[in-house]
VEXGU-291021 format. One line per field, with one value per residue (C-alpha): x, z, y; residue in one letter; residue number from 1. Coordinates in nm, 2 decimals, padded with zeros to 4 digits. Last residue first. Layout:
// VEXGU-291021
c1: [X_...]
c3: [Z_...]
c2: [Y_...]
res: [A_...]
n: [NUM_...]
END
This chain:
// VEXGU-291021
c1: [05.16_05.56_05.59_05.40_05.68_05.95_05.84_05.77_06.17_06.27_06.07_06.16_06.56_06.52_06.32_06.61_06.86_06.74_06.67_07.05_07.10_06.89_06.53_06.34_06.00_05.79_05.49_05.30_04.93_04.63_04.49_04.50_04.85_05.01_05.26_05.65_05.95_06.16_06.53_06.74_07.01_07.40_07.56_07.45_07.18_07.30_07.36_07.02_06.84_07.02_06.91_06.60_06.55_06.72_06.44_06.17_06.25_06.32_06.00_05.93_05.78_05.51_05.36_04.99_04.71_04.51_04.82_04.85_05.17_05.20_05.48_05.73_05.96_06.22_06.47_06.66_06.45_06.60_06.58_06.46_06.16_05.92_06.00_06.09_05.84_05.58_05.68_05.92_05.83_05.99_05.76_05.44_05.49_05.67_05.31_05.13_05.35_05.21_04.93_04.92_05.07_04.75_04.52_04.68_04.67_04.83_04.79_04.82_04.78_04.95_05.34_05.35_05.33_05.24_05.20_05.09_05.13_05.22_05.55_05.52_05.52_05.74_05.82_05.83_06.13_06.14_06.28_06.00_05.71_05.87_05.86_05.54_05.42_05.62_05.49_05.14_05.18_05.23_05.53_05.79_06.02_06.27_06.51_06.58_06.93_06.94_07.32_07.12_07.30_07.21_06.87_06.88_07.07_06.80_06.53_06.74_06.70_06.32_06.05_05.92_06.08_05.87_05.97_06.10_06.26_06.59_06.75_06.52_06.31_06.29_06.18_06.49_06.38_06.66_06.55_06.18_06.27_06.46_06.18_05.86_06.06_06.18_05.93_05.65_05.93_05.89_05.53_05.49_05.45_05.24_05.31_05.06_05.30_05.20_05.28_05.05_05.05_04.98_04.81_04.68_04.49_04.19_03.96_03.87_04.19_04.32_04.47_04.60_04.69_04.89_04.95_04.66_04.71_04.29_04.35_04.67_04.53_04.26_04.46_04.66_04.33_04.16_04.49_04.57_04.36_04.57_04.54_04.12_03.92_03.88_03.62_03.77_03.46_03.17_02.87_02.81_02.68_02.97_02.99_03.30_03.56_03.64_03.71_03.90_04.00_04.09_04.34_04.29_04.31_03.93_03.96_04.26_03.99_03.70_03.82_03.92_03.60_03.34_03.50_03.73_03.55_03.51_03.43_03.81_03.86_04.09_04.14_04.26_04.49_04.50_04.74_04.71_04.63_04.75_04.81_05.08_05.07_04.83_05.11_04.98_04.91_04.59_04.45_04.40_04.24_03.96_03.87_03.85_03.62_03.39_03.31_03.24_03.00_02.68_02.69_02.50_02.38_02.38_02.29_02.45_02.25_02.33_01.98_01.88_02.13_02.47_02.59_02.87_03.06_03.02_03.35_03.51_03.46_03.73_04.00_03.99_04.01_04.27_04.50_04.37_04.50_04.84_04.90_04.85_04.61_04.60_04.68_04.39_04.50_04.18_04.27_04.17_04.01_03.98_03.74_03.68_03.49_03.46_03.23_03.31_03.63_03.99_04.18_04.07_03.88_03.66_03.44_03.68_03.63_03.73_03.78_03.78_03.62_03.78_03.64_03.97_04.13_03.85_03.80_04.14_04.18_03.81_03.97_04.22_04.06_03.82_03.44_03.15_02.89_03.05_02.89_02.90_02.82_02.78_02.90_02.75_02.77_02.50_02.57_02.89_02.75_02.43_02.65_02.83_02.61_02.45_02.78_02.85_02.49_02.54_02.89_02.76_02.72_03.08_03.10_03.39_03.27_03.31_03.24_03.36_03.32_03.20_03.28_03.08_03.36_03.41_03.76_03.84_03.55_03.78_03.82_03.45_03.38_03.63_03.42_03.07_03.18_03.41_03.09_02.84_03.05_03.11_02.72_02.70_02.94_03.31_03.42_03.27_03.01_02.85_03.11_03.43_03.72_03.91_03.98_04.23_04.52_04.81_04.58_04.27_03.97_04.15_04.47_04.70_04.81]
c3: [14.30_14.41_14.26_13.95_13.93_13.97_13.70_13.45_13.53_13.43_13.12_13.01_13.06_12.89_12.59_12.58_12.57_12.32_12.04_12.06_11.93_12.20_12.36_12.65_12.71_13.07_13.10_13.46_13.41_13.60_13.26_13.16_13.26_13.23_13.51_13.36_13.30_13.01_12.95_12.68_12.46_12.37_12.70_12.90_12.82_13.13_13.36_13.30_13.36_13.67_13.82_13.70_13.89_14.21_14.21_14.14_14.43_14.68_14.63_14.48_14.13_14.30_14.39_14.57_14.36_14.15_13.93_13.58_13.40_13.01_12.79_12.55_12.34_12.11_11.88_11.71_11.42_11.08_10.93_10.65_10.56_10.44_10.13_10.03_10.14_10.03_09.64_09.52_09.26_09.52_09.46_09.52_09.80_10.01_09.95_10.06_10.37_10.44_10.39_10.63_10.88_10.81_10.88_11.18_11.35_11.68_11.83_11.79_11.41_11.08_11.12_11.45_11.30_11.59_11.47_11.72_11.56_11.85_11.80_11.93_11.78_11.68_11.41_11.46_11.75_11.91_12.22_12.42_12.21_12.10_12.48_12.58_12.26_12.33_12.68_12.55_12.31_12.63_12.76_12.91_12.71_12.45_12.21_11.88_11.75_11.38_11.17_10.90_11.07_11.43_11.30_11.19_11.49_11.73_11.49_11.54_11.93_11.88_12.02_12.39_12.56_12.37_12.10_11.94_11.62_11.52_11.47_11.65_11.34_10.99_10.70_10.51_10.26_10.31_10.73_10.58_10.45_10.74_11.00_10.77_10.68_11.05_11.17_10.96_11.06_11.39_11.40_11.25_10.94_10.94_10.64_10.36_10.03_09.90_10.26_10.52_10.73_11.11_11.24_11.55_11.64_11.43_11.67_11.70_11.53_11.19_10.92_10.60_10.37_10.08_09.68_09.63_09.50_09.59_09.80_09.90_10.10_10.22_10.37_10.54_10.63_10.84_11.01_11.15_11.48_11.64_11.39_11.25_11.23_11.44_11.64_11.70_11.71_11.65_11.94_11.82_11.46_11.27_10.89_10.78_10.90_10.53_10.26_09.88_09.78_09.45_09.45_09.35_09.62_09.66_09.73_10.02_10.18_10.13_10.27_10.60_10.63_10.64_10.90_11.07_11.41_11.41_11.25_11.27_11.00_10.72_10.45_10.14_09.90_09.47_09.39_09.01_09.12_09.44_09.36_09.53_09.32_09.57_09.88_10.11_10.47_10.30_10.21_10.62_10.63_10.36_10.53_10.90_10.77_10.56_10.88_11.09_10.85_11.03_11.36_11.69_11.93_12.26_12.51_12.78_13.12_13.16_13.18_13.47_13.68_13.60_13.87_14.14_14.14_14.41_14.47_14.43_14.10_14.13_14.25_13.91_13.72_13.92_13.86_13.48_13.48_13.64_13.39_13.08_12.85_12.56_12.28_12.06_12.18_12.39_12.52_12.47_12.71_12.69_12.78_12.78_12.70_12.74_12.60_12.24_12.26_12.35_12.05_12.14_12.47_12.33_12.42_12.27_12.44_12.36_12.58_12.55_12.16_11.92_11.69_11.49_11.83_11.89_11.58_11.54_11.86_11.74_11.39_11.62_11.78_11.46_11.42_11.56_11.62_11.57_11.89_11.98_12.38_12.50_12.89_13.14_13.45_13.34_13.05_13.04_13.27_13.08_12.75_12.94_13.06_12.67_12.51_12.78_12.72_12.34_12.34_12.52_12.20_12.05_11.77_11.82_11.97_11.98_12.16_12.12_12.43_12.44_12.67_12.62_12.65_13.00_13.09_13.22_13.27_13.15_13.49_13.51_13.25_13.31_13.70_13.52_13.26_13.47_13.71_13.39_13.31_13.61_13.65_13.30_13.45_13.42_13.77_13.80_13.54_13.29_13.03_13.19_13.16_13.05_13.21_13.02_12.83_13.08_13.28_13.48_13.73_14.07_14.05_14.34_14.46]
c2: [03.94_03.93_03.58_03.74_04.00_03.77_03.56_03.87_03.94_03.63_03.58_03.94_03.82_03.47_03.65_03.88_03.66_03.45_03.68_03.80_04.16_04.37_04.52_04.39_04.54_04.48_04.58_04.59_04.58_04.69_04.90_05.30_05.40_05.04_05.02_05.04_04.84_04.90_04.67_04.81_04.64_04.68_04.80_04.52_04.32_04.04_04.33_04.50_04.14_04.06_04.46_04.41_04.00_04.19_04.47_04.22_03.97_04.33_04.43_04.76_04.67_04.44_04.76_04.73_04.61_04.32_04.26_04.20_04.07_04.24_04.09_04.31_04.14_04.30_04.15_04.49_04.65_04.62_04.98_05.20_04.91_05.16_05.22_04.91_04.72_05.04_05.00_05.27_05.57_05.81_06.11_05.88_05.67_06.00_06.14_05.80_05.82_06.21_06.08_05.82_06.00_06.31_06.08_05.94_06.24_06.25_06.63_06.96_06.89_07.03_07.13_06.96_06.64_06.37_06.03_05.75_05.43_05.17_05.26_05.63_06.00_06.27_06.53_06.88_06.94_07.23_07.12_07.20_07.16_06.81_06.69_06.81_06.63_06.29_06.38_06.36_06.07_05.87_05.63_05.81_06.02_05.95_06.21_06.04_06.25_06.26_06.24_05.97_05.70_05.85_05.85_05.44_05.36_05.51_05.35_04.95_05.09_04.98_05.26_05.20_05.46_05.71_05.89_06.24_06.29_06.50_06.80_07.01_07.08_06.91_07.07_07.09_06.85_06.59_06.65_06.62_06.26_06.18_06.22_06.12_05.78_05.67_05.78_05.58_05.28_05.32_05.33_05.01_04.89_04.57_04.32_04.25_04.26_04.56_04.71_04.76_05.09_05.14_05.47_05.63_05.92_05.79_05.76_05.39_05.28_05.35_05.08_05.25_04.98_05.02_04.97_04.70_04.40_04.35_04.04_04.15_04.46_04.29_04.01_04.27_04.49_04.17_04.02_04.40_04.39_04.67_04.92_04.85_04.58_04.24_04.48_04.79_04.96_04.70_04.76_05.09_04.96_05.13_05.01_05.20_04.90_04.85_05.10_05.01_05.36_05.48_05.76_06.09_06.33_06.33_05.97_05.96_06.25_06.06_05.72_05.95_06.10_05.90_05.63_05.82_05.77_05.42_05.07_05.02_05.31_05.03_05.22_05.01_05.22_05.20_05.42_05.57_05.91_05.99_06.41_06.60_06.96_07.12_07.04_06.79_06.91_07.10_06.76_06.76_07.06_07.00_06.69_06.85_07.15_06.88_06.62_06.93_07.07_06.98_07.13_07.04_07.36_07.36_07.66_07.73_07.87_08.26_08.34_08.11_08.12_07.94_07.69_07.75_07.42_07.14_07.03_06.67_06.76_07.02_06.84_06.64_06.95_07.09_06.74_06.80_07.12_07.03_06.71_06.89_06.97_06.82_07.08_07.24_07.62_07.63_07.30_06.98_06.70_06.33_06.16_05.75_05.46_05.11_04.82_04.89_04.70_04.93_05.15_05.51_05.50_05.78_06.08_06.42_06.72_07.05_07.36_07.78_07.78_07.99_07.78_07.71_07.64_07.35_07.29_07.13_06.97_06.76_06.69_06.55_06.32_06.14_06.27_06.11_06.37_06.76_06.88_07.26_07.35_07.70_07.71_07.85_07.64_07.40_07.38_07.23_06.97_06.89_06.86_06.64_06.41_06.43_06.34_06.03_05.85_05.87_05.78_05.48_05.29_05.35_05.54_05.82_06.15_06.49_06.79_07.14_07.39_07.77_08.06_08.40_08.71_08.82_08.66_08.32_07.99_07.75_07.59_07.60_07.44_07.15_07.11_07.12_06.87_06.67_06.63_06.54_06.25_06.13_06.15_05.97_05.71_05.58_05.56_05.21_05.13_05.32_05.29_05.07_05.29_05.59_05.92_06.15_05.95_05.87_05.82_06.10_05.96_05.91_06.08_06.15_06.48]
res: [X_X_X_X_X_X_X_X_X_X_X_X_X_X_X_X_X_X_X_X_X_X_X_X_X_X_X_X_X_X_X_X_X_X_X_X_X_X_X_X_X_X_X_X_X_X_X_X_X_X_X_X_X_X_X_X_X_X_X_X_X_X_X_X_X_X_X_X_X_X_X_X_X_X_X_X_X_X_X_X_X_X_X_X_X_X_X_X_X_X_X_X_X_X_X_X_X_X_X_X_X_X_X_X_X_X_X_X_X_X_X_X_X_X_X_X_X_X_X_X_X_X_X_X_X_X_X_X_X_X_X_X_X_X_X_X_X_X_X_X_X_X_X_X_X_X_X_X_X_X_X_X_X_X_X_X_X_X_X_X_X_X_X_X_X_X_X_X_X_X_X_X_X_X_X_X_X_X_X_X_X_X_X_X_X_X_X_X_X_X_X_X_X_X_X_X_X_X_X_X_X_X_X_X_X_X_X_X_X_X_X_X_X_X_X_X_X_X_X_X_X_X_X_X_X_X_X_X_X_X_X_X_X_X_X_X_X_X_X_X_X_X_X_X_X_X_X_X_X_X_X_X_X_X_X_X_X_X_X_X_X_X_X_X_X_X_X_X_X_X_X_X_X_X_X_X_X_X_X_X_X_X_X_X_X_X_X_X_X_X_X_X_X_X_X_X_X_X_X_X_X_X_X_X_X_X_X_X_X_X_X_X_X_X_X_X_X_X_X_X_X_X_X_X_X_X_X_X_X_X_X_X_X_X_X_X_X_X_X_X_X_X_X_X_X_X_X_X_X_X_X_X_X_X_X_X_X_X_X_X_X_X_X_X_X_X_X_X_X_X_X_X_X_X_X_X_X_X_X_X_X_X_X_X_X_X_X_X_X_X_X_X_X_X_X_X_X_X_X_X_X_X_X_X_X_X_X_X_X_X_X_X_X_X_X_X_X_X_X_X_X_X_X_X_X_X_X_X_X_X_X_X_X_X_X_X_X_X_X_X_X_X_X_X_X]
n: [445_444_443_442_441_440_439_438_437_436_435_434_433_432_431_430_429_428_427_426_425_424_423_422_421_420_419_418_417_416_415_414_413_412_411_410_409_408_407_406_405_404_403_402_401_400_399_398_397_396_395_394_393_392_391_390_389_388_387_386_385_384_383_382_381_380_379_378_377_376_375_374_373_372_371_370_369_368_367_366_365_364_363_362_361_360_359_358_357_356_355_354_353_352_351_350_349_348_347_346_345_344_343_342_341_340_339_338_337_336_335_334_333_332_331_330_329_328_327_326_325_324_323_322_321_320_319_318_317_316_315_314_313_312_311_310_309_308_307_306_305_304_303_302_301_300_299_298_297_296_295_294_293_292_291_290_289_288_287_286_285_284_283_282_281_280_279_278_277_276_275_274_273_272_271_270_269_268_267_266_265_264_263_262_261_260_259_258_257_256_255_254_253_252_251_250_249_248_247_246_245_244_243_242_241_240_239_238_237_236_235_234_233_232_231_230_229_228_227_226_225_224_223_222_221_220_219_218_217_216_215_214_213_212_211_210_209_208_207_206_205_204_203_202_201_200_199_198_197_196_195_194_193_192_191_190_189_188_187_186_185_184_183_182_181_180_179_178_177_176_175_174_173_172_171_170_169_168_167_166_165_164_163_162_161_160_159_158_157_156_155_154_153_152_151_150_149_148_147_146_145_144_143_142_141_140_139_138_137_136_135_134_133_132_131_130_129_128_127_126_125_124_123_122_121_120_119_118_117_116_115_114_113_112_111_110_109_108_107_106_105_104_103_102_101_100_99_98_97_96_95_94_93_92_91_90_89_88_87_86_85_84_83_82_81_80_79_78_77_76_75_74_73_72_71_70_69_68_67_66_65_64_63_62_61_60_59_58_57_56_55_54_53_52_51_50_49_48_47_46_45_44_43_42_41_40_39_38_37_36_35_34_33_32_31_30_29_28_27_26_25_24_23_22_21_20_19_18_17_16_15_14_13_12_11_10_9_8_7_6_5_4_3_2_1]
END
């Protein structure tokens, strides 16, 4: 069936306009608690936010949904994504819900729904979800109403587990890290976690005013944290986006790690500890063939899905696989969160900083990544991907990369945006090849 509300990431959007609404709120509310509704004992949902200004609106529509088909409701306030997958399971609760458009301006929002195991859920509940709140749902009397309560010790539960991925003899004393929390979700507790370890930590994007998330701060507004990080000759940067599912380092030096590179370090440095499962690393289409190299070097397999941190889940929970993640900084360590944690990345990057004695540009620089070039064309509707002008322009650009270099087309899941990646050893080709293939598409638009 086709999706109205639900992307690649839940439902995102415009806050309080178009689909994006409290009354959409409160419908996928009602229509998730039902959906949960299994068994006799009293269901229960965790809610959390990041610290955008219509989080406010979003929480209490949903809170009024959940409710109002019997659900007990427990908000945590703003707390990062995968602090809210962890409570979730840790709660016993039946669903979580996490009110964020991750990385976009302060004018969107989003939802995105957990689990009672703290895993997204996947793309049949969320079709039965959606079907549901075309429906009206059967409404709790009187007496069996919800009841919502807010706790206080979310921030401290979520800290305390993610110094437990480190083991108690890793201490960062002597580092000196800048945390960079986008003006977001992570913003008290991510600094306090790097501090209580022992390192001294230089914050910035930890003044939220709902209107600022993501606002020249944070992982994919890097020019802020790199100057910081030089500024202070710190050790690292740490740069988070609006809910802290996502992560991209800064060397001593001030230059971007991508996710790649985190990978490419976490992945062969639990293989030479044993701790590697699957025999390898999972990633998205997107990731740079010089990481496939590096992990076929290091006698690792990379296994790619589609783009989405939830297939590079589905994908690692299949093949048993415990490292994986995408190169926009999506870091999924199945050892210690159900989800992306970017938290836990960065320590387990600050760990790896420590035991080798090396700075970050050479200890994160495993690989030279091949020339890459990815361009976004948007389009108003219709497929300009099945016209015969587009079709001919891929099938030119595949012959011309040939055996040595990759050519990804795809529809953005959450914007109206057809992105086209190009991949391979001569710079020049592929930005010839992307630029051909973007012109075909806008001739078909």
């Amino acid at each position: 069936m086709g999706r109205t509300y639900f992307g690649t990431d839940g439902i995102r959007g415009r806050a309080n306009a178009g689909k994006l609404n409290a009354d959409t709120a409160m419908r996928v509310g009602q229509a998730a608690g039902t959906h949960f509704l299994r068994g006799e004992h009293k269901h229960r949902v965790v809610i959390g936010k990041d610290t955008r200004l219509s989080g406010y609106m979003m929480e209490n529509a949903l809170v009024a949904g959940f409710t109002s088909v019997g659900m007990d409701v427990i908000m945590t306030g703003p707390l990062p994504t995968p602090a809210v997958a962890l409570l979730t399971r840790e709660m016993r609760a039946d669903i979580g819900v996490m009110i964020s458009a991750s990385h976009n301006a302060y004018a969107d929002n989003g939802i995105k729904l957990f689990g009672p195991d703290g895993f997204k859920l996947s793309d049949e509940d969320e079709e039965r979800i959606e079907a549901r709140m075309a429906q009206s749902q059967k409404l709790a009397e009187g007496d069996a109403i919800g009841r919502a309560r807010r706790i206080e010790d979310a921030r401290g539960r979520y800290i305390h587990a993610v110094k437990q991925s480190l083991p108690p003899d890793c201490r960062l004393d002597g580092l000196k890290i800048v945390v960079d929390c986008a003006h977001g979700a992570a913003y008290n507790v991510t600094p306090t976690a790097i501090w209580e370890l022992g390192a001294e930590v230089v914050a910035m994007g930890v003044a939220p005013d709902g209107l600022n998330i993501n606002d020249g701060v944070g992982s994919t507004s890097l020019a802020a944290v790199q100057a910081r990080v030089v500024e202070e000759s710190a050790d690292l940067g740490i740069a988070l986006d609006g809910d802290a599912d996502r992560l991209i380092v800064i060397d001593e030096k001030g230059r971007p790690v991508d996710g790649d590179q985190i990978m490419a370090l976490i992945g062969s440095r639990w293989a030479k500890d044993g701790r590697l499962t699957g025999g390898g690393v999972v990633a998205t289409v997107m990731s740079n063939l010089g990481l496939e190299r590096f992990l076929k070097g290091e006698g690792l397999d990379l296994v790619r899905t589609k783009v989405g941190d939830r297939y590079v889940l589905e994908a690692m929970k299949s093949g048993g696989y415990n490292v994986g993640g995408e190169q926009s900084g999506h870091m999924i360590l199945l050892d210690h969160a159900t989800t992306g944690d970017g938290t836990v990345a960065a320590l387990q990057v600050l760990a790896a900083l420590v035991r080798t004695g090396r700075p970050a540009s050479e200890m994160l620089h495993l690989f030279d990544p091949v020339p890459q070039l990815l361009k976004n064309v948007r389009y108003d509707g219709g497929d300009p991907l099945e016209t015969d002008g587009v079709q001919d322009a891929i099938a030119s650009a595949k012959g011309e990369l040939g055996a040595n270099g990759r050519l990804v087309i795809r529809k953005s899941g959450t914007e109206p945006l057809i992105r086209v990646m190009a991949e391979g050893d001569d710079e020049a080709e592929v930005e010839r090849v992307v630029d051909h293939v973007c012109d075909a598409v806008r001739a078909a638009v």
